[in-house]
N, C-alpha and C positions, 0 to 999 in steps of 0.2 A: 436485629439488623435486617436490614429492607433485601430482596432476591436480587435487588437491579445493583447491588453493591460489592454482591457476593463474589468472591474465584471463581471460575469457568471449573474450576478443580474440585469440584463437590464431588462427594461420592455419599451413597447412601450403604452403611454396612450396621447388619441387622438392625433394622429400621430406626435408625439414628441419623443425621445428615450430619456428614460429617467434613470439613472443608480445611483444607493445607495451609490456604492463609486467607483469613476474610477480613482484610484488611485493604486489601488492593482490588478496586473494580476493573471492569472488562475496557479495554479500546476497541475505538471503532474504527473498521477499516470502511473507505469510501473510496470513489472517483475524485477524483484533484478538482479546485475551485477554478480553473483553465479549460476543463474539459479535454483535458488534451487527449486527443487520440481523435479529435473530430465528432459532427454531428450524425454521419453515418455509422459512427463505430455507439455499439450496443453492448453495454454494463450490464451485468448481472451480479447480485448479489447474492453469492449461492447458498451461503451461509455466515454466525457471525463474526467467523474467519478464514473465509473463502469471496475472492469477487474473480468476475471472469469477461472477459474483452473479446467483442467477436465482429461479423461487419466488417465493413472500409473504413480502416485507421488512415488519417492526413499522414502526408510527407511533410515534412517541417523544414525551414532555411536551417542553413546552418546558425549559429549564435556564437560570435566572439566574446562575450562577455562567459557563457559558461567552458566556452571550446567543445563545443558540442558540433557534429559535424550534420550535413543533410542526413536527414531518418526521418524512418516512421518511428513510433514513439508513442505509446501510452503514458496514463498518468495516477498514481493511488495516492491519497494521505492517511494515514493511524494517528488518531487525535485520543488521548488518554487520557481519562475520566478523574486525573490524578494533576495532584500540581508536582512538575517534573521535577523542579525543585530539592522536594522534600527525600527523591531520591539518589545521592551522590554518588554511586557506580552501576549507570545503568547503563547495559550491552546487548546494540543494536546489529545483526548481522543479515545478510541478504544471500544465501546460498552459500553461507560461511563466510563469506567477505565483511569486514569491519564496516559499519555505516555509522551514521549520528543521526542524533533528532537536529531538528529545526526551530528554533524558537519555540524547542517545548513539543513538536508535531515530526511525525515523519513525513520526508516524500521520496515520490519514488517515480522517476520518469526514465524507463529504460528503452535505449534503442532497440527496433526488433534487427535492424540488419543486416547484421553482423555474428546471427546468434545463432542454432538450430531449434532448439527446444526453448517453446516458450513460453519456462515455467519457471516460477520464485517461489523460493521460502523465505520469510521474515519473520525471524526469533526477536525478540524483545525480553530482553532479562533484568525485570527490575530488582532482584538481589537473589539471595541464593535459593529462596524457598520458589519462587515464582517468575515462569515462564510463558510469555503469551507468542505464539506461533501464526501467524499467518499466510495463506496463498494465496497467490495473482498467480492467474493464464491466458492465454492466447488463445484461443481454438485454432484448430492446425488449418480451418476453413475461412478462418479471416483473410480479408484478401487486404494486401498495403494499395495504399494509393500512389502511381508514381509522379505525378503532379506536385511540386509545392504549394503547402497553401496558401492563396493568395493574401497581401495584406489589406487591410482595410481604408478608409479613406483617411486615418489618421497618422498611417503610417505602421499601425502596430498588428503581426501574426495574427490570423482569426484561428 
């Protein structure tokens, strides 16, 4: 079986590799396909399950359609190298809060302004041998934008 396929959960014990379940490859965590958080706000990828948000995050309208109020607001997806499918009770949590995937992908665009600390954990359990963990942070030096940002000539959020 190829390494790029492998558990994150390898262990090497006396020179043996030995893996919990190699069966289920790794997701990736990324920045959202909106960019949300704006073009001055700076992604980092700190690892393959660490990303970090720093820089001037936009202020956003509010949005009737999700009841989202005016925020700042970044944005992550975990896209799973798996067809989600094949897995029938998989559990998504965000700081211990129940979440879902999306059409098979996570997302995740949390208000900053309403919050102090701002830092996520996202557990992904796709069954009982195997646990993928990821975290999003804020640097506590990002500054929010207090401006909305403006829309574009079509009408739609930039």
């Amino acid at each position: 079986m190829r390494d790029e396929f492998l558990s994150p959960l390898a262990r090497i014990i006396d020179g043996e590799q030995l893996y919990y379940n190699t069966t289920l490859p790794v997701s990736i965590i990324s920045w959202d396909d909106d960019k949300t958080g704006g073009e001055d706000c700076i992604v980092t990828k700190v690892s393959d399950n660490k990303i970090v948000f720093s820089g001037e995050i936009d202020r956003y309208a509010a949005d009737e359609d999700t009841k989202t109020p005016e925020c700042n607001k970044i944005g992550i997806k975990i896209t799973p190298k798996v067809t989600v499918s094949e897995y029938h009770d998989v559990k998504v949590s965000v700081n211990g809060t129940p979440a879902a995937l999306d059409e098979g992908v996570f997302k995740f665009t949390p208000s900053l302004n309403d919050i102090a600390i701002w830092k996520w954990t996202i557990n992904i359990k796709w069954n009982d041998e195997f646990t993928e963990v990821f975290k999003v942070e804020v640097t506590p030096s990002a500054k929010l934008k207090t401006e909305v940002k403006a829309a574009d000539s079509e009408g739609l959020k930039k």
